[in-house]
C-alpha positions in Angstrom: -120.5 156.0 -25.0 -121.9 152.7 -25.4 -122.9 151.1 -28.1 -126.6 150.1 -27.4 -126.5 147.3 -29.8 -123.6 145.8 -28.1 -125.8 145.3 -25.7 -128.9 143.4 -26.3 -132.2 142.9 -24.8 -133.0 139.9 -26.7 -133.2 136.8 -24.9 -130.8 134.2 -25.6 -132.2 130.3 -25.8 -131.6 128.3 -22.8 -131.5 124.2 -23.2 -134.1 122.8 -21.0 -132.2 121.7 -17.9 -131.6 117.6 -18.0 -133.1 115.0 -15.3 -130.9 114.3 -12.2 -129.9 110.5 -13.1 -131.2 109.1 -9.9 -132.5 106.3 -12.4 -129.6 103.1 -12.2 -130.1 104.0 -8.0 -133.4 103.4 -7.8 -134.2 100.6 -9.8 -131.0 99.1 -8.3 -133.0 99.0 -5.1 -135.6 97.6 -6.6 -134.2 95.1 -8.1 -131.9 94.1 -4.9 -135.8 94.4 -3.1 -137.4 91.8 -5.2 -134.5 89.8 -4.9 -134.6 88.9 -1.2 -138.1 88.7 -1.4 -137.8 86.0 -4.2 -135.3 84.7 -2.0 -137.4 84.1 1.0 -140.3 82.7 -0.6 -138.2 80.1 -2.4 -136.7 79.7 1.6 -139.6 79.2 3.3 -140.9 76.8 0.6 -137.7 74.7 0.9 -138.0 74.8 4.5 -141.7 73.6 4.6 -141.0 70.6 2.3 -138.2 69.7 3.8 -140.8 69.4 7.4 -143.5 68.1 5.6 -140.6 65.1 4.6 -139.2 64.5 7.8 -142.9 64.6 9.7 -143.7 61.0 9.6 -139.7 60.3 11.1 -140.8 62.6 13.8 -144.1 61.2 14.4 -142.2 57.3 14.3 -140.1 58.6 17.1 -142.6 60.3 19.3 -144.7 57.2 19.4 -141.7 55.5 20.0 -140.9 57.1 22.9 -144.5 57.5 24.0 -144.8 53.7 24.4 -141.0 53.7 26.4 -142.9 56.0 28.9 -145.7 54.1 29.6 -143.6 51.0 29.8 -141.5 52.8 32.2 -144.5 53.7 34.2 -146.3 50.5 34.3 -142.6 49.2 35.4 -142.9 51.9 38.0 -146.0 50.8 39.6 -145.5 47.6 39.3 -142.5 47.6 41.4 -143.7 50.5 43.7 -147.2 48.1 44.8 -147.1 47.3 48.5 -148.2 43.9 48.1 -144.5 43.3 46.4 -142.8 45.6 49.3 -144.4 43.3 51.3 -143.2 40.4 50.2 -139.7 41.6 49.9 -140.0 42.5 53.4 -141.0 39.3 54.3 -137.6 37.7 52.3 -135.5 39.8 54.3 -137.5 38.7 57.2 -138.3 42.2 58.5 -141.2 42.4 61.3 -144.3 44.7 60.1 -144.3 47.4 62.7 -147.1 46.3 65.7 -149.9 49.3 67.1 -147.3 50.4 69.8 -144.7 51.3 67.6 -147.1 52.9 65.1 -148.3 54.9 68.1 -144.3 56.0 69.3 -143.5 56.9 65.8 -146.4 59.5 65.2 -145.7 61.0 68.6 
């Protein structure tokens, strides 16, 4: 036979069980998080006063350019105008086209 004491009912302490350590992961995460955030706030603050520096250079040279259109254009015109086709047509002594041959040439 068995010895009943051998045996016992009694229960026997148990530790409590420990935390998983999910800790370092997580706040690693975190920390790598906040730190491309910082990043691109610092980034996009560079960036911005880095535009707000060069503006005026930009501005310069659009004006710039602007005023080399519209000197361009007046050049255009200027040499486009029919009294000035005119009177290189009458240099090269070239005949202005009569009625009748106006008439032929919408036919």
């Amino acid at each position: 036979m068995r010895n009943p004491n051998r045996y016992s009912t009694h229960t026997t302490k148990t530790e409590p069980p420990k935390p998983k350590k999910k800790f370092p992961l997580v706040y690693l995460v975190l920390a790598l998080s906040f730190c491309a955030f910082t990043g691109s706030i610092w980034f996009s603050s560079y960036a911005k006063k880095v535009a707000l520096q060069r503006q005026p250079v930009y501005e310069r040279q659009k004006h710039q350019i602007q005023d080399k259109i519209h000197e361009l254009e007046l050049e255009e015109s200027t040499l486009m105008a029919v009294e000035r086709i005119r009177e290189i047509a009458k240099e090269l002594e070239m005949v202005e086209p009569t009625e009748a041959a106006q008439v032929i040439r919408d036919r």
